[in-house]
MARBA-423282 format. One record per residue (C-alpha): residue number from 1; x, y, z. Coordinates in steps of 0.2 Angstrom, whole numbers. Example, Ala and Ser with C-alpha at 12.3 -4.5 7.8 and 13.67 -1.06 7.14 Angstrom:
REM residues 2
REC seq    c1    c2    c3
REC   1    62   -22    39
REC   2    68    -5    36
//
This chain:
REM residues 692
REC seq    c1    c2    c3
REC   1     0     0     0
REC   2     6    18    -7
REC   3    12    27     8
REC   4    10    46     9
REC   5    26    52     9
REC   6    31    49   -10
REC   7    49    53   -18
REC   8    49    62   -36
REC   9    69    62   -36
REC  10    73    45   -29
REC  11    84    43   -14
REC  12    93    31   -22
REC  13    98    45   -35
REC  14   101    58   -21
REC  15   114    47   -11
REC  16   128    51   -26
REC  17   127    68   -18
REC  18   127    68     0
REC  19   138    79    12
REC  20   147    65    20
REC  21   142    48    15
REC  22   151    42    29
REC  23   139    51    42
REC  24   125    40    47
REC  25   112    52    41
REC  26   108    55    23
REC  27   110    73    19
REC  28   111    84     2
REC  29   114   102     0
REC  30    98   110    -5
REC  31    97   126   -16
REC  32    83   135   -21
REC  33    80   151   -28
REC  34    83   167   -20
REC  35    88   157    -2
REC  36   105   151     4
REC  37   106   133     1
REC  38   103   121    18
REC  39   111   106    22
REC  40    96    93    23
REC  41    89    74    25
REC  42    86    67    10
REC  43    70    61    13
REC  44    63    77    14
REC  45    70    80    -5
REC  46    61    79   -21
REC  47    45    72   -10
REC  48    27    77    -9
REC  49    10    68    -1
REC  50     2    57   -13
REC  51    15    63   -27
REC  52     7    48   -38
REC  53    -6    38   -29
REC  54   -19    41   -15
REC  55   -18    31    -2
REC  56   -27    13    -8
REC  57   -38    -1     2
REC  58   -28   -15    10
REC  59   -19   -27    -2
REC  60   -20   -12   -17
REC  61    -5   -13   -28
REC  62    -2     6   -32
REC  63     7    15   -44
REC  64    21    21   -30
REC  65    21     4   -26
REC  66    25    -3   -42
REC  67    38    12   -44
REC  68    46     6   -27
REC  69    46   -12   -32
REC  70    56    -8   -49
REC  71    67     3   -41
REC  72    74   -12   -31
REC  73    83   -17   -44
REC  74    88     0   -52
REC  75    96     8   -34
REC  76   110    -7   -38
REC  77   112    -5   -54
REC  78   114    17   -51
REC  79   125    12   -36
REC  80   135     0   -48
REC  81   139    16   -59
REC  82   146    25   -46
REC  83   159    12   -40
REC  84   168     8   -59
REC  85   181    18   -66
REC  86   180    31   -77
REC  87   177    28   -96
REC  88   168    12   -92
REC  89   156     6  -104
REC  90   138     4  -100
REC  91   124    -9  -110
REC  92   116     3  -120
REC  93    97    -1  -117
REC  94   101    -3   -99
REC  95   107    16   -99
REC  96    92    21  -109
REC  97    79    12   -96
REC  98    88    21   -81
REC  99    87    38   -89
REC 100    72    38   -95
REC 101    65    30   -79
REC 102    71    44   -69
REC 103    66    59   -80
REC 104    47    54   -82
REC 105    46    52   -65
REC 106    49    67   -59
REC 107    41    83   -52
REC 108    49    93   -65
REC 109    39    87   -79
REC 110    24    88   -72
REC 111    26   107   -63
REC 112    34   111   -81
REC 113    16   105   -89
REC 114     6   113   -77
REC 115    17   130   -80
REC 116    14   130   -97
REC 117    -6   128   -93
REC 118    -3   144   -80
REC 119     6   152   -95
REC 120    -5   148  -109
REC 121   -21   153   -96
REC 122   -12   170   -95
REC 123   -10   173  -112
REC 124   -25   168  -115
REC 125   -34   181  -104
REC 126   -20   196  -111
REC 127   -25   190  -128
REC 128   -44   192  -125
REC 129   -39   210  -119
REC 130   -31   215  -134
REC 131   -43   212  -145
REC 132   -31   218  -159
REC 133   -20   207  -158
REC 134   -33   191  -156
REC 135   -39   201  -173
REC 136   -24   198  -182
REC 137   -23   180  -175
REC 138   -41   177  -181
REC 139   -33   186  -199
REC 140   -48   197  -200
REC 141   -40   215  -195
REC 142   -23   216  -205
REC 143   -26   226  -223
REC 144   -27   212  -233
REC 145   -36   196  -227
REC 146   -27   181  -221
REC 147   -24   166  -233
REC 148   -34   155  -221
REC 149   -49   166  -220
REC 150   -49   169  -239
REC 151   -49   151  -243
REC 152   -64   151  -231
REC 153   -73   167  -237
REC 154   -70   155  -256
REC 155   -77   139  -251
REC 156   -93   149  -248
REC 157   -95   161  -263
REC 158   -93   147  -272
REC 159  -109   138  -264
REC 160  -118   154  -265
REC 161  -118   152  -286
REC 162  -129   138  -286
REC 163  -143   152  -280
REC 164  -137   163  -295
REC 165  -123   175  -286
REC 166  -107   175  -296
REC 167   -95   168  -283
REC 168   -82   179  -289
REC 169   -94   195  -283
REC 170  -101   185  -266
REC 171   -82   183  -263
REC 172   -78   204  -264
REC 173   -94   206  -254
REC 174   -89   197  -241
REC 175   -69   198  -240
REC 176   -74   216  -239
REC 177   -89   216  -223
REC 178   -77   205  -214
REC 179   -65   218  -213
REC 180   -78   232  -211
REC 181   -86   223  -196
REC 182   -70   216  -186
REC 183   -69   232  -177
REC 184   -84   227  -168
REC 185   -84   208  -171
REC 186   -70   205  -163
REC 187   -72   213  -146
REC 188   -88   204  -144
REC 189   -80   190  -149
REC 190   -66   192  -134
REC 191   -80   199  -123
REC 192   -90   182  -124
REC 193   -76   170  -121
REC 194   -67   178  -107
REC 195   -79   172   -94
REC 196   -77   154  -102
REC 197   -58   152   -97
REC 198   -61   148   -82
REC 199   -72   136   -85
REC 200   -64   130   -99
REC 201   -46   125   -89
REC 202   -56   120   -74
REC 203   -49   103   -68
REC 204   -31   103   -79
REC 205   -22   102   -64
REC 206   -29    83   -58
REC 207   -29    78   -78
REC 208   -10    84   -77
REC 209   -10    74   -63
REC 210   -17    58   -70
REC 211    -8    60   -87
REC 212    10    61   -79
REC 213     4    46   -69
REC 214    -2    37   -85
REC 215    16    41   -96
REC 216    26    31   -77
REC 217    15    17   -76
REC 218    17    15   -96
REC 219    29     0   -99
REC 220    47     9  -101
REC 221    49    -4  -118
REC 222    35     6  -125
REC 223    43    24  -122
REC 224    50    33  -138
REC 225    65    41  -128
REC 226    71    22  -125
REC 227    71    16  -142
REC 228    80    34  -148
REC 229    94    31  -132
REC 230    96    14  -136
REC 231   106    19  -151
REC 232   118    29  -140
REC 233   133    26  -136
REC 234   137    26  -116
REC 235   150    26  -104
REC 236   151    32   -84
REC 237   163    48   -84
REC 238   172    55   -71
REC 239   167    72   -68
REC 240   173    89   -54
REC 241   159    93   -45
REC 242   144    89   -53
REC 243   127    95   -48
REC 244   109    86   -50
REC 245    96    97   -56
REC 246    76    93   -53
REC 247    76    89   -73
REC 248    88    75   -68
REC 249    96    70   -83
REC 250   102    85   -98
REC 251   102    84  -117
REC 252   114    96  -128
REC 253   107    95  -144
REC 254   116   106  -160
REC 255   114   121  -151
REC 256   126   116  -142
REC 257   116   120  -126
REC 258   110   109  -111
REC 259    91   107  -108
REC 260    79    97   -99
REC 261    79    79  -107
REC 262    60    81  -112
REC 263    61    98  -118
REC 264    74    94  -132
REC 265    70    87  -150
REC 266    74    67  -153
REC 267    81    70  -169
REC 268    92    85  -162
REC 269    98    76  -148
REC 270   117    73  -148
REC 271   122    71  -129
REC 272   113    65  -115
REC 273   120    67   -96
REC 274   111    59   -80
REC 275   122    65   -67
REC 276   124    49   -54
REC 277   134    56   -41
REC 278   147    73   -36
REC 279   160    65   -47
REC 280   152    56   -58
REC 281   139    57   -75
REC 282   133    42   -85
REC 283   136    49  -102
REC 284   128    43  -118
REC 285   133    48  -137
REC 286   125    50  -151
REC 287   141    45  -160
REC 288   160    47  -158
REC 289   159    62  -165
REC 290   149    70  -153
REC 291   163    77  -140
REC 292   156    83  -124
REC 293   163    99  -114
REC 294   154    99   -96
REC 295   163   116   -92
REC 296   146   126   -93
REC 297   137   111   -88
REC 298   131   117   -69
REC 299   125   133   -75
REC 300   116   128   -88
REC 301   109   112   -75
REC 302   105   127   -63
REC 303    96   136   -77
REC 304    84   121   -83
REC 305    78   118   -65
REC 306    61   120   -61
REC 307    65   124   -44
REC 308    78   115   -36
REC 309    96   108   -37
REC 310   105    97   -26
REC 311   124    94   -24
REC 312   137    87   -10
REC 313   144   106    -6
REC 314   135   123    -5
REC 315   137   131   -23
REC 316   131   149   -15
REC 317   146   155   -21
REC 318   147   152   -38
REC 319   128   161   -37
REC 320   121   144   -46
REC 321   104   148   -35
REC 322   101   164   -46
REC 323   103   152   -63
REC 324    85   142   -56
REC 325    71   142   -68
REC 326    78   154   -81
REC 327    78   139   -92
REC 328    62   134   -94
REC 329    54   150   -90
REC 330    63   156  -106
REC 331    59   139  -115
REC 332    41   142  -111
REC 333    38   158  -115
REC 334    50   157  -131
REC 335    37   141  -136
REC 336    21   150  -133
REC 337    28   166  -141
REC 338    33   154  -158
REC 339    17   148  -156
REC 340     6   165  -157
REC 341    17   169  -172
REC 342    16   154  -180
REC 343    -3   156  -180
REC 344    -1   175  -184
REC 345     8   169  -200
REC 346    -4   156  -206
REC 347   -17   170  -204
REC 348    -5   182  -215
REC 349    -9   184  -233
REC 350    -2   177  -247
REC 351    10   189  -256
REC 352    16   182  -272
REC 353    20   197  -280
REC 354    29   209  -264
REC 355    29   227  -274
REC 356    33   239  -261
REC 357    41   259  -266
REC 358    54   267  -255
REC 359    53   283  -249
REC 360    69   294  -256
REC 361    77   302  -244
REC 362    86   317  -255
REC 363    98   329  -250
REC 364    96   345  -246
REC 365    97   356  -263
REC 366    96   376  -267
REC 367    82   380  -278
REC 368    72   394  -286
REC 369    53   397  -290
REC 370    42   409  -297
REC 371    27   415  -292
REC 372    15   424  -305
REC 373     0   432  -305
REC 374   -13   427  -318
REC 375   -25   439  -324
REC 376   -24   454  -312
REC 377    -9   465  -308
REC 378    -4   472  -291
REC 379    15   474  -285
REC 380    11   478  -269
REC 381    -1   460  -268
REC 382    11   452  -276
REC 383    25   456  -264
REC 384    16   451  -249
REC 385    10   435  -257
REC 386    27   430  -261
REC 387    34   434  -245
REC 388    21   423  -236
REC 389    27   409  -249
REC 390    44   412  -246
REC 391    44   412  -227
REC 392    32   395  -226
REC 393    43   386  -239
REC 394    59   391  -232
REC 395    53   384  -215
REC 396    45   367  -223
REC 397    60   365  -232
REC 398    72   359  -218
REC 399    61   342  -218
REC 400    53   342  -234
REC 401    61   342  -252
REC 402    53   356  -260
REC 403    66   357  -275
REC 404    54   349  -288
REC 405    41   364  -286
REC 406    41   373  -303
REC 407    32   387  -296
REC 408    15   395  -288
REC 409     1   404  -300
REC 410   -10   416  -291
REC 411   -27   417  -301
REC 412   -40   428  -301
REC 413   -49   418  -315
REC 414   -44   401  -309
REC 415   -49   388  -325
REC 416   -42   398  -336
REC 417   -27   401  -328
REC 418   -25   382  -324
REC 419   -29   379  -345
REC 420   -14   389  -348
REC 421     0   384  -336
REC 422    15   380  -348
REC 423    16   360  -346
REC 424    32   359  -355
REC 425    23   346  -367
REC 426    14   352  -382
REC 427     6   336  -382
REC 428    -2   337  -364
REC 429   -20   342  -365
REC 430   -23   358  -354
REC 431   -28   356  -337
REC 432   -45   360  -331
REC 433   -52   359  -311
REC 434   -58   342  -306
REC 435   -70   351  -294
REC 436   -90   345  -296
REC 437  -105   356  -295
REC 438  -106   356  -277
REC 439   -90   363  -274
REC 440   -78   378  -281
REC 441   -60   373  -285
REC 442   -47   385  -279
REC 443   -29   375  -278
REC 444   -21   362  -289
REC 445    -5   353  -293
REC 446    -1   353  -311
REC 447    15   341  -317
REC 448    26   349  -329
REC 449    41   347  -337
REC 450    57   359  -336
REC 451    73   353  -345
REC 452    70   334  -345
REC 453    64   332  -327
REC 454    47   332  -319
REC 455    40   346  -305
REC 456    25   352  -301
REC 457    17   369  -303
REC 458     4   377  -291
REC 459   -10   385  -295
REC 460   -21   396  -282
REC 461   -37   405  -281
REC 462   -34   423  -277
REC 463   -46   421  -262
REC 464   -34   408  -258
REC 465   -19   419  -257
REC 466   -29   435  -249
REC 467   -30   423  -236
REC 468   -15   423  -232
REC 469   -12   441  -227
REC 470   -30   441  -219
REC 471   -31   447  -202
REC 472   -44   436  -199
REC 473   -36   423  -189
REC 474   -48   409  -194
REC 475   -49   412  -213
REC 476   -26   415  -212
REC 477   -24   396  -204
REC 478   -35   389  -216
REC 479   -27   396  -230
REC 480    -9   393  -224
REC 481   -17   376  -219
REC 482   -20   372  -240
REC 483    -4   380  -242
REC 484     6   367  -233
REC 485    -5   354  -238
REC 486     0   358  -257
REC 487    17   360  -253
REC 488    18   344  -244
REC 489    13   335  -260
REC 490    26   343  -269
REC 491    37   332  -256
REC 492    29   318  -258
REC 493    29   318  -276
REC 494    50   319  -276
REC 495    49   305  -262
REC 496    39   292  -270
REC 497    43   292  -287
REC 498    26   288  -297
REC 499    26   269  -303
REC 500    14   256  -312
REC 501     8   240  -303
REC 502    14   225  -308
REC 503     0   215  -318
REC 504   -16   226  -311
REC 505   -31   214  -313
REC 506   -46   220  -323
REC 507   -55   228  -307
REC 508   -39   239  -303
REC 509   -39   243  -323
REC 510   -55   251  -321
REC 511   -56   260  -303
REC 512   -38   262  -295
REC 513   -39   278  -303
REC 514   -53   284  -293
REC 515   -44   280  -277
REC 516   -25   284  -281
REC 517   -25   299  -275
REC 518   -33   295  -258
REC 519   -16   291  -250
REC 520    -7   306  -257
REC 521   -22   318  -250
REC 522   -20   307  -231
REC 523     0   308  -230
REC 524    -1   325  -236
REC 525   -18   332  -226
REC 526    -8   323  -211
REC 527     6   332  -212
REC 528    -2   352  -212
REC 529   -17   349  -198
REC 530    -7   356  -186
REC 531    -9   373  -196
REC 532   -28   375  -194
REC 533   -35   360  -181
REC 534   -54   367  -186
REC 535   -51   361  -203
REC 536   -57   343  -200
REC 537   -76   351  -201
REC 538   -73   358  -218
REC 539   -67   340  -223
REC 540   -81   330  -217
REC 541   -94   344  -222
REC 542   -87   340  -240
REC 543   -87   321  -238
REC 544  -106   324  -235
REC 545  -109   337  -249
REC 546  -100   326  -261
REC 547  -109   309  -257
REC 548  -128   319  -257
REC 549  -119   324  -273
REC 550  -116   306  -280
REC 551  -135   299  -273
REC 552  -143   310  -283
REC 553  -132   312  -298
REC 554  -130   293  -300
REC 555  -150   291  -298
REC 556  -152   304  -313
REC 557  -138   293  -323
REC 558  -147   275  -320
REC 559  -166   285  -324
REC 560  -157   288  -340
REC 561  -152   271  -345
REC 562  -160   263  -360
REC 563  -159   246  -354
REC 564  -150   237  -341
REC 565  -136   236  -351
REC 566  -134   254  -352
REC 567  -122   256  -339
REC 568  -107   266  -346
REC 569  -114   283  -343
REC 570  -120   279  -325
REC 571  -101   269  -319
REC 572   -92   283  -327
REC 573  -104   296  -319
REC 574  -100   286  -301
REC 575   -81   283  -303
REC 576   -80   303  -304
REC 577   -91   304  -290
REC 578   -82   291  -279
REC 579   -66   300  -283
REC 580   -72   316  -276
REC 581   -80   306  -259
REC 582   -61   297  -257
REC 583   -53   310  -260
REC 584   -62   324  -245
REC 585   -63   308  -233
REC 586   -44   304  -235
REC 587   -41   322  -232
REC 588   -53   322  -216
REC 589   -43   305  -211
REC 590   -25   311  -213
REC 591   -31   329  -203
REC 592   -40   318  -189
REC 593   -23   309  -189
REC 594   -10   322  -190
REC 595   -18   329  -173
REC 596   -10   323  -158
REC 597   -25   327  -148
REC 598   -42   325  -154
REC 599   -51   342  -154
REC 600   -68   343  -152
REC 601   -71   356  -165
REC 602   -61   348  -178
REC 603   -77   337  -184
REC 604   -72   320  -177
REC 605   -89   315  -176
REC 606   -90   313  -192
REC 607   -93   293  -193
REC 608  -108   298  -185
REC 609  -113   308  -198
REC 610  -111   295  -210
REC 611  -123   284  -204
REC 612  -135   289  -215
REC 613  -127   279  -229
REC 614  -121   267  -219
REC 615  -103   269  -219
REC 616   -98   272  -203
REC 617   -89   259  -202
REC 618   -82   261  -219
REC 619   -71   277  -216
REC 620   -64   266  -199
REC 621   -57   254  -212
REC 622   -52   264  -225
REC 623   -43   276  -212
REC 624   -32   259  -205
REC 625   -29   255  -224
REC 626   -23   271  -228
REC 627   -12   270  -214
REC 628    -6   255  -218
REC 629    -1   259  -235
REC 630    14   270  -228
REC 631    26   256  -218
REC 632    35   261  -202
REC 633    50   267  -210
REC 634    40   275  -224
REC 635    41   264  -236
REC 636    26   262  -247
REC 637    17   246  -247
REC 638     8   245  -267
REC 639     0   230  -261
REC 640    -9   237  -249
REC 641   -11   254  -262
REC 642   -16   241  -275
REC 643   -32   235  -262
REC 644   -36   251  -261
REC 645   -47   248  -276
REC 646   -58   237  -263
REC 647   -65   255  -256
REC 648   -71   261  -274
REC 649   -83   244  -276
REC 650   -87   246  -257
REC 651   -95   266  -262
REC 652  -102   258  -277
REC 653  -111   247  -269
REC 654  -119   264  -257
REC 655  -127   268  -273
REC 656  -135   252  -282
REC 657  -120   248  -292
REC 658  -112   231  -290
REC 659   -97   225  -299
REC 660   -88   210  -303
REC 661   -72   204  -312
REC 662   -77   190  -327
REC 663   -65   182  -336
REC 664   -51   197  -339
REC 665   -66   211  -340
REC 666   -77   218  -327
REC 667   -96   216  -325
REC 668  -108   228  -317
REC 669  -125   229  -313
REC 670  -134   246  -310
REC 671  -148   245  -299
REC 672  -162   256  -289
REC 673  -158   246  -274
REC 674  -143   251  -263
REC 675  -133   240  -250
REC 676  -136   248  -232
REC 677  -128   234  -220
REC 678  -135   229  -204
REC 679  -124   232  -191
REC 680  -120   227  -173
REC 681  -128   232  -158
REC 682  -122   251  -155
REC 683  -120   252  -140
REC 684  -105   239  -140
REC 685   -87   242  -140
REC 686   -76   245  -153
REC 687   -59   236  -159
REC 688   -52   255  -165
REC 689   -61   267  -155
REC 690   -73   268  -140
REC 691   -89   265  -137
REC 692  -100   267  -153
//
């Protein structure tokens, strides 16, 4: 019958390391962490109540029991190796039986399993606080969906065409609401399963219990690490002052680092040391070739102990104690952390074709630029005007290369002047404002060319430029604000260098273009909000005018069709239209952005406002994507730009016009019928914001 007092590390282990095996009782020096080490019985070593078994009926053979009966046998044979001379030869299965014996049984395994479930619970609960990061893991919230979620998001549309949905559409449609909703999906999500945990990892620690006892009681000719040691070569080696660590027995794989047996990799696995006494270690070899160097070996035994070592003197001075548990602390959470970002890859997309655009980062070089007045003469004006100009691109250009601006137009009739700015190309067809009816146009990059090389030319409204020298506050920042903006495109012009994708499918053939200059208008509007915080209102107020604007001017488009396959005049009249929308929502995002505080006045209520046409949730996920696009040392990601296309057919769809790629061309129904999504419930919490 099991008695209750039940060893983990075997005395018969412990007496190669007593203090003085001469004395009549049995005692080890103990060292723990962050204590002196003690001079101690054995018998209260590497021993717990009812370690393995609870106390049984009378007659019941237990599991301790057996243990204690097979150890018999072993206690002669670890004595034996002990007692011969060093470089002795040892029967290879025999050395494998004795090792692994000794390493399954003990405490270390088990506390190192139930470590990792204290570990893997814990990083559980931070990772159902980070609802950002559980996201990514899901691969829902990165700007282009992960492979596995794709695949997914496929196997469905193509079920959906047996009810007449083209799966190529169903799969755009809902590749894009998955992205659109996971801000307040995957809160939700977290916010359901974290009162689960507990419940879900109630009762691990007695199946730990039971499983450990399981893999002892399991016949040792039927253990893996048996047949893998039998092929070793072993031998009992002399040895200075030797320590035993909880884990027992070491392995030094190709790393050329000592572990815990069980932690190390079969294949990996080129020497194996089960330290048997203070001056001794059964030693086995994976070949001859395998040399073994113990110099490091008691600090790295201190550092994969769980939480003890023994040896036959105090090792206080040598600070071994301090070494305990750095090794499978680190293991650990190295494993879980490769685990998390294993997953986190799977969920990444698939990139076959990586395009990305480096941001120049030019030198500093003197320039010249004009500034003309077009259609109206005043020296005095003009003075003034170009000393505003001077003054801001002076300042700008310590951090901004401004060397590519050509030069500024001042207008008082601003389409004409813009018709006649010299291009440098006879070919070029003159310029004219891309503003729609609900708005007035009053600034505008122009490209030209001068001697060979691109630059760009600016032309202003006069209303722009008398603001300026306003003495109105208000209208002078807002001014100087578009000022800076165009200025600040000018840079980005010179530091990312215009290119074409690389094979653009048919869908970015048709509507990139009403969307590339979306991250031009964020980078840039980011970079000037500070000038005039209030302009955020101006921004949103134009994302609304331009989308009333694109309802009703679409709606007059469709009436017009001929038949259902009319649809050129009304997707031409939307891409226009959706170019305006992107264009004064990727200005309002840069400026919210570009603001290190969030000011109440600057309209950042605006997704709000948006509700209406449902897409309050859309400017959210074309704010991340527009953030994403420009990488962490400003590099720009033209696979994420090339996606950006996604946002076009998402504004399409706001008005009754849906879109597909077929074959290498692109189909499109127009339609009286809009897609409004359901959303969640609004009053829960967001991934990317607060409470909505």
């Amino acid at each position: 019958m099991a008695g209750k007092r039940q060893h983990y590390l075997p005395r018969l282990l412990q007496r190669g390391f007593l203090d003085d095996p001469a004395a009549e009782a049995e005692r080890t020096w103990l060292h723990r962490i962050a204590s002196p080490a003690k001079c101690v019985g054995i018998r209260d070593v590497g021993v717990e109540d009812w370690f393995y078994s609870r106390k049984g009926i009378l007659g019941e053979k237990t599991l301790d029991d057996a243990i204690t009966n097979f150890e018999g046998g072993l206690a002669k044979d670890v004595a034996s190796f002990r007692d011969v001379p060093s470089g002795s030869v040892v029967e290879a299965r025999l050395a494998a039986k004795t090792v692994t014996h000794l390493v399954i049984r003990t405490a270390h395994l088990r506390r190192s399993i139930s470590d990792g479930i204290a570990a893997i619970t814990s990083e559980l609960e931070v990772l159902l606080s980070n609802p950002q990061r559980l996201g990514s893991i899901m691969g829902v919230t990165a700007p282009l969906l992960g492979s596995a979620v794709v695949d997914r998001i496929r196997s469905r549309a193509i079920e959906l065409e047996k009810f007449g949905f083209p799966a190529t559409f169903s799969e755009r449609l809902m590749s894009y609401f998955v992205r659109e909703q996971a801000g307040r999906l995957i809160p939700q999500i977290a916010e359901a399963i974290s009162p689960l945990v507990p419940s879900m990892l109630a009762g691990l620690a007695d199946k730990v219990r039971d499983t450990h006892n399981e893999l002892v009681a399991k016949p040792l000719d039927d253990h893996g690490w048996v047949a893998r040691l039998s092929l070793f070569s072993w031998s009992v080696e002399a040895i200075k002052e030797i320590i035993l660590p909880d884990a027992v027995a070491l392995a030094r794989g190709e790393q050329g680092v000592f572990e815990p047996l069980l932690f190390s990799k079969q294949d990996d696995t080129e020497v194996v040391v089960l330290p048997v006494a203070h001056d001794r270690a059964l030693i086995g070899r994976r070949g001859p070739e395998c040399a073994v160097d113990l110099g490091e070996f008691n600090i790295q035994a201190a550092a994969a102990c769980e939480g003890f070592f023994i040896a036959a003197r105090s090792f206080d001075s040598e600070k071994l104690s301090e070494m305990i548990g750095r090794g499978p602390a680190r293991a650990l959470a190295e494993a879980i952390k490769s685990a998390l970002e294993i997953t986190e890859k799977a969920r990444l997309p698939s990139r076959n074709n990586f395009q990305i655009l480096e941001r120049k980062t030019p030198e500093h070089q003197d320039f010249t630029f004009q500034v003309k007045l077009h259609g109206f003469s005043d020296d005095v004006l003009a003075k003034e005007y170009a000393n505003v100009i001077a003054t801001v691109v002076q300042d700008l250009s310590r951090d901004m290369p401004l060397y590519d601006l050509d030069g500024i137009t001042i207008a008082a009739d601003y389409g004409k002047a813009l018709s006649e700015v010299d291009r440098g190309d006879p070919n070029l067809p003159p310029v004219v404002s891309s503003a729609l009816e609900y708005g007035v146009g009053v600034a505008m990059p122009i490209t030209v060319v001068r001697a060979g090389k691109r630059k760009q030319h600016l032309v202003f409204a006069a209303s722009v430029a008398d603001g300026w020298i306003s003495k109105d506050a208000s209208s002078q920042s807002q001014s100087l604000h578009l000022l800076m903006k165009m200025l600040a495109g000018v840079a980005h012009s010179t530091q990312y260098v215009a290119t074409a994708f690389a094979k653009p499918d048919a869908m970015a053939r048709e509507f990139h273009a009403a969307v590339a200059e979306a991250p031009v208008g964020y980078w840039t509007t980011r970079q000037a909000a500070f000038v005039s915080p209030e302009e955020g209102q101006n921004y949103a107020k134009l994302t609304m005018d331009s989308l009333a604007y694109a309802k009703n001017t679409i709606e007059a488009s469709r009436l017009r069709m001929q038949d259902s396959s009319d649809v050129y005049e009304p997707v031409s009249t939307a891409i226009s239209c959706i170019y305006a929308v992107l264009c004064h929502a990727a200005d309002w995002l840069g400026h919210r952005d570009g603001l290190a505080e969030v000011d109440p006045t600057g309209g950042f209520d605006f997704p709000e406002q948006l509700k209406i046409y449902g897409l309050d949730r859309w400017i959210e996920l074309l704010g991340r994507d527009l953030a994403a696009c420009y990488m962490e040392d400003g590099t720009l990601d033209l696979e994420v730009v090339k996606m950006l296309g996604r946002h076009v057919e998402r504004l399409f769809w706001c008005f009754g016009i849906y879109c597909w790629p077929e074959d290498d061309s692109v189909r499109c129904i127009v339609s009286d019928r809009p897609l409004r999504p359901p959303y969640f419930d609004p009053s829960g919490h967001d991934l990317f914001g607060e409470a909505s």
